[in-house]
Structures are given as structure tokens and as C-alpha cells.
BAMARRO-697286 format. One line per field, with one value per residue (C-alpha): z negated, x negated, y; residue in three letters. Coordinates in Angstrom, 1 decimal. Layout:
BEGIN
up c(Z	...)
east c(X	...)
north c(Y	...)
residu c(ALA	...)
This chain:
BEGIN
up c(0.0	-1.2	2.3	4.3	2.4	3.1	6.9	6.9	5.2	7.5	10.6	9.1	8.7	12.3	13.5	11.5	12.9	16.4	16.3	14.4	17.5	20.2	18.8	19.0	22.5	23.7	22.1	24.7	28.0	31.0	34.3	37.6	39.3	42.4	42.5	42.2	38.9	37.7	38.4	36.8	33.6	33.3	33.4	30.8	28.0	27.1	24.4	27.2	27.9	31.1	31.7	35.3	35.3	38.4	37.8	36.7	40.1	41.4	38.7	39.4	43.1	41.5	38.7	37.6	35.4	31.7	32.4	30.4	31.9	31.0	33.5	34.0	35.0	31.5	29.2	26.4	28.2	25.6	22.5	24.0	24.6	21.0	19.2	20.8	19.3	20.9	19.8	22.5	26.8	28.7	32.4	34.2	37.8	39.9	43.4	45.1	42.3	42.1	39.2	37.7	37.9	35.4	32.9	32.6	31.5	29.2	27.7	27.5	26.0	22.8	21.9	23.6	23.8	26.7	29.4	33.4	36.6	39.6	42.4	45.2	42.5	43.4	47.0	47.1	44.6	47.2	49.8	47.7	47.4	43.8	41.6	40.7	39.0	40.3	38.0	38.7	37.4	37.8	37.0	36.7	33.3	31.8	29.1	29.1	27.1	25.6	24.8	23.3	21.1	20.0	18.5	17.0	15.1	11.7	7.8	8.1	9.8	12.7	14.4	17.6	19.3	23.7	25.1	28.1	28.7	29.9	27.7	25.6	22.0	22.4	22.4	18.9	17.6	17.9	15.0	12.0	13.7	13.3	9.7	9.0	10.2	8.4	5.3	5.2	6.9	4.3	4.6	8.1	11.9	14.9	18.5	21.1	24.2	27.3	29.5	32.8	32.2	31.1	32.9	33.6	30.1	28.7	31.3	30.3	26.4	28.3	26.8	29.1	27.4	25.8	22.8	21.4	17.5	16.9	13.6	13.8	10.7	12.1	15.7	14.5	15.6	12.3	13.4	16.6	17.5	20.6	21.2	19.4	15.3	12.6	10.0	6.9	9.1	10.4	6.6	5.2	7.7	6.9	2.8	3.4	4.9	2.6)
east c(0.0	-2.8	-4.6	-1.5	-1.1	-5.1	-4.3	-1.4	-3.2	-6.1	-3.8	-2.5	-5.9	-7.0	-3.6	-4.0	-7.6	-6.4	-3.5	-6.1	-8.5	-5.8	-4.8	-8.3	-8.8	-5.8	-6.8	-9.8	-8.7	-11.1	-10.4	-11.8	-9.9	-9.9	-11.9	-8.4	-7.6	-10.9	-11.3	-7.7	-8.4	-11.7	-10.0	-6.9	-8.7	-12.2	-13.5	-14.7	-18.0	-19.3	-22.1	-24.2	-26.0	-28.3	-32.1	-33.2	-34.5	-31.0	-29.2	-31.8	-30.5	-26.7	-24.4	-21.2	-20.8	-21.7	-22.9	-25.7	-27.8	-28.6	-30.3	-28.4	-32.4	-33.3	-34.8	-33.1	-29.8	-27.5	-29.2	-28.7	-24.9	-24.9	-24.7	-22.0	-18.6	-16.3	-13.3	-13.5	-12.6	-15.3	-16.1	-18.9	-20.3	-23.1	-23.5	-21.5	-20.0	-22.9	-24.5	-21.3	-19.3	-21.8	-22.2	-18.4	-18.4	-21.5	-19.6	-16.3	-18.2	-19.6	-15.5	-15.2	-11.8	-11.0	-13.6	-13.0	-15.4	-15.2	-14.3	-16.7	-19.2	-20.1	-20.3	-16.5	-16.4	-18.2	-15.7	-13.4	-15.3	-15.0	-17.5	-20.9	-23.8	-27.9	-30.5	-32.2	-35.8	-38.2	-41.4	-43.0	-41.1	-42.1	-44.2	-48.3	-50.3	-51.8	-48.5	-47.8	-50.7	-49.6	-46.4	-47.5	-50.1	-48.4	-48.6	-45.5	-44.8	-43.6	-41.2	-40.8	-38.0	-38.2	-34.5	-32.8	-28.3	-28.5	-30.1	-27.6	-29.4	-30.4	-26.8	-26.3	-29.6	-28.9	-26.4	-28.4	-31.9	-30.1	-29.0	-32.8	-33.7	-31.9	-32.0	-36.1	-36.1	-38.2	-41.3	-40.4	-40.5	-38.0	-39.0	-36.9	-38.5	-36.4	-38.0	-36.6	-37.2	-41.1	-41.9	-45.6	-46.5	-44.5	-46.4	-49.6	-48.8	-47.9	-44.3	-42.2	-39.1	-36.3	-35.8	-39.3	-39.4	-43.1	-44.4	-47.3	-49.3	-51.6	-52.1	-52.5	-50.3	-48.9	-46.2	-44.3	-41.5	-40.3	-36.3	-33.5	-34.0	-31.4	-31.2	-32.3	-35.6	-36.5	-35.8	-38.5	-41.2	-40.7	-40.7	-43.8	-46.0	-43.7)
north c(0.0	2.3	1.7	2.7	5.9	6.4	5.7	8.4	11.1	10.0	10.6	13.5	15.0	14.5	16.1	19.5	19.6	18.8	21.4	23.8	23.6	24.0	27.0	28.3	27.2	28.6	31.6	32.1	33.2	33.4	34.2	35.3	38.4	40.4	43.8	45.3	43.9	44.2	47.6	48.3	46.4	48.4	51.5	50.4	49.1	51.9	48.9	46.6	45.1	45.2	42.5	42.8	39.4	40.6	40.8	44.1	45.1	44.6	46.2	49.6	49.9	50.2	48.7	49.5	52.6	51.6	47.9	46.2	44.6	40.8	38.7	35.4	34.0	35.2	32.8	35.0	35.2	33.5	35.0	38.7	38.0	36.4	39.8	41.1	41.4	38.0	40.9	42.8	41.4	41.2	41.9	39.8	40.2	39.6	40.1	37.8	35.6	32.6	33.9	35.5	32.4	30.4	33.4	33.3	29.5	30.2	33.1	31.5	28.9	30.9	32.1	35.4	35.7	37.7	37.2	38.5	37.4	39.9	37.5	38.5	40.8	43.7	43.2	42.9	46.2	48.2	47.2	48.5	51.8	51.5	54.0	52.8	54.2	54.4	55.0	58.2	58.8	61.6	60.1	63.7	64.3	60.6	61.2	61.2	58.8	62.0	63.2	59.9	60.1	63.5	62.4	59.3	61.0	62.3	62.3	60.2	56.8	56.8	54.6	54.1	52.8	52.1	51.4	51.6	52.4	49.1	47.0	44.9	44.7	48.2	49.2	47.2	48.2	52.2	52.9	51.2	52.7	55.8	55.2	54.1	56.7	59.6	57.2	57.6	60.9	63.1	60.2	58.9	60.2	58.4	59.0	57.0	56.1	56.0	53.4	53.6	57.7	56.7	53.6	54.7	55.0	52.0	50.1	51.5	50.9	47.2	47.4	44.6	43.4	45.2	46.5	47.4	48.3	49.7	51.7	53.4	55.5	58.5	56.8	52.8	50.8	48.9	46.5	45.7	43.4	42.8	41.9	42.1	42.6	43.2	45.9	44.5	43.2	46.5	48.4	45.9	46.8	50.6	50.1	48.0	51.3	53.8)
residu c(UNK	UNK	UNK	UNK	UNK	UNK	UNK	UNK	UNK	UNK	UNK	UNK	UNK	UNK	UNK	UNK	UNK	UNK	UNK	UNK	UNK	UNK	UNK	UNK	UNK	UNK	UNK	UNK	UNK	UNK	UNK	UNK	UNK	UNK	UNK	UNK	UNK	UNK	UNK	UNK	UNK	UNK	UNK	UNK	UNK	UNK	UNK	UNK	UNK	UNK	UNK	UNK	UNK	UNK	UNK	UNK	UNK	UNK	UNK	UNK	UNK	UNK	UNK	UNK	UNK	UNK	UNK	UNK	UNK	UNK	UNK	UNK	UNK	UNK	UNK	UNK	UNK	UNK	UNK	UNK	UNK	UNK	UNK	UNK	UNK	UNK	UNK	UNK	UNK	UNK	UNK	UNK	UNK	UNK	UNK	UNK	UNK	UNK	UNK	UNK	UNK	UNK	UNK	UNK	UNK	UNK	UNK	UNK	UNK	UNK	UNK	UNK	UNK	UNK	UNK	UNK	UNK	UNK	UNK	UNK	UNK	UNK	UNK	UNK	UNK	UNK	UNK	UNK	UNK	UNK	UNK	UNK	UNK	UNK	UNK	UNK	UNK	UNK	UNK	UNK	UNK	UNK	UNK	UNK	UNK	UNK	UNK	UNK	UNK	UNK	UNK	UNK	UNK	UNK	UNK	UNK	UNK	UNK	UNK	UNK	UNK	UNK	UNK	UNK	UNK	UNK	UNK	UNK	UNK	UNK	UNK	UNK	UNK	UNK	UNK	UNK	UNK	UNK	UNK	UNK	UNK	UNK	UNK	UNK	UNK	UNK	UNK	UNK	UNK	UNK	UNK	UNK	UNK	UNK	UNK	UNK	UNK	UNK	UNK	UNK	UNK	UNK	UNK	UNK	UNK	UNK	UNK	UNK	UNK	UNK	UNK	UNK	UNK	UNK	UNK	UNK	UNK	UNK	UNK	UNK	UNK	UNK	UNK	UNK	UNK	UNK	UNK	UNK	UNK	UNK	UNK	UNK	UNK	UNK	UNK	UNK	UNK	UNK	UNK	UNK	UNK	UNK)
């Protein structure tokens, strides 16, 4: 009698868990969608991501307004979309909709709830004559080395922070760099590095990936990490040199 009981509860367990996971499942919706729709949903809802999956080079030639950047070919592909908030629907494309189709089962994958593919990417946009954005740089205002050296040399410590619009964990990273940095302002100096605006001297200081977190006391270089790194990691480094 006891073992029947055990065998119902049993059942009983496996059906709450079952019912509990279709309800999550059916609470992820992914879809593929003409440049029509696309561009319609992007302009109804302001919270979106926008996710270009093209390779930098192709993303500098023109993107869609306010897209990150995060290279489907990217070792660190996954762990860049990790950070992002799964609340809020999210718009993928590539070129022609290779790339873009894969990201979206990737994405849909990690529990993004609401997650769009541009059928055709962004080939099929410009058809459409929808708006898109071209990075313009004047390499004549990037920054020396020497000017560099200038503003890195100080009785404080000096962070340094090298982003790009695009980049994905530079867009997370911003808010709590900014609290750090009012937080410790009376014993520490930001400076944020725009690198597509500087890209001869971050490629002379041999900065490559995106984010960059460097600290630096009167000119030395005391600590750098490359990619994405959270608050409380950061706020250690700058109490160490306090």
C-alpha cells in the first residue's frame, strides 16, 4: 500500500515539474519576421536590444541605429549575450540571415523571452530603405600617445575605461563605472576612451578586445582586465592602490 502511495506522489511530482517547464517554455517566444515587422516592432517598443552578429569590419561599413555589436564568430559570443537582461525582446540580424538564424536559437536557447530574426538581415532592410547608421571617425582628433601620457600621469589613480556604442558589455559596464567613479572621486581620476574615435592610439597601447578596464598611478600601468568585469571586481582593484 505504502509503495503505491510512493508511486502516486512520485507521478504526481513528475507532472507538477512537467506542467512547471511547459509553462516556462511557452513563455519564450522566437520568431523570424519580415523587415516590415521588424522595423515596426523596433520602433513600438524603445526597451529593445538590437544585436548585429556581423564581424566588426562589417558592422563599421553600416548597422542599424543603436545595435551592439557581438560577433556570431566570436569565441566569447555567448558569454557577451549572457549579461543582458532575458526581460526585455530582442532583435537579431546579420547580413542575409545565415548567421542570424543560429544566434536566434542560441539566444532563444539561454531564456530570452522575446527574441525576433530579420528575415533576409540587413540586406532585405536596405531594400526596404530602412535607416541605418555608419561610424564616422576623424582620426585627426584621436588622441596622441603623448596626450595619453599627459592624462594618465596624476597624484591620483587613474582609471581608464576604452569602449565603443557598440560593444555589448560596455553598455552594462557604464552605469556602476560611473558610480565608482563619483563614489572615489576626491582620490580617483576616470577618463573613457572611445575606440573607434582613437583607434591609432589604442592600437599603439595594443588594446584589441572590448571592454578594457586599466588603472594606472603616475604613468604605471597597475592592473588591466580585458572583457566584461562586474562591480564588486572593479571596486577591489581601486581600494587596493587607494
Amino acid at each position: 500500500m505504502r509503495g503505491c502511495q510512493f508511486n502516486k506522489t512520485l507521478l504526481s511530482i513528475f507532472l507538477l515539474v512537467s506542467f512547471i517547464s511547459l509553462i516556462a517554455c511557452n513563455d519564450i517566444s522566437s520568431q523570424r519576421v519580415s523587415a516590415e515587422d521588424f522595423y515596426t516592432k523596433l520602433v513600438d517598443d524603445n526597451s529593445s536590444i538590437i544585436i548585429d552578429v556581423r564581424t566588426p569590419e562589417e558592422f563599421s561599413k553600416g548597422h542599424l541605429r543603436n545595435a551592439l555589436n557581438i560577433n556570431w564568430f566570436d569565441e566569447n559570443f555567448e558569454s557577451q549575450v549572457e549579461i543582458l537582461s532575458r526581460e526585455r525582446p530582442v532583435f537579431i540580424y546579420c547580413l542575409s540571415g545565415g548567421r542570424s538564424a543560429k544566434a536566434l536559437d542560441k539566444i532563444s536557447g539561454m531564456g530570452f523571452k522575446n527574441s525576433y530574426e530579420l528575415d533576409g538581415g540587413i540586406l532585405e532592410w536596405r531594400k526596404n530603405n530602412y535607416p541605418e547608421s555608419i561610424i564616422k571617425v576623424d582620426h585627426e582628433k584621436s588622441l596622441s600617445v603623448n596626450e595619453f601620457s599627459e592624462l594618465i600621469t596624476s597624484d591620483k589613480i587613474v582609471m581608464v575605461d576604452y569602449f565603443a556604442k557598440w560593444c555589448a558589455p560596455c553598455k552594462v559596464m557604464e552605469p556602476f563605472l560611473d558610480d565608482l567613479s563619483e563614489k572615489y572621486s576626491d582620490k580617483l581620476k576616470f577618463i573613457r576612451i572611445d575606440y573607434d574615435q582613437n583607434l591609432p592610439l589604442v592600437k599603439s597601447l595594443g588594446v584589441q578586445g572590448l571592454p578594457v578596464i586599466q588603472i594606472y598611478y603616475d604613468n604605471q600601468l597597475l592592473w588591466s582586465q580585458d572583457g566584461f568585469s562586474d562591480k564588486n571586481t572593479i571596486e577591489t582593484q581601486i581600494k587596493k592602490y587607494l
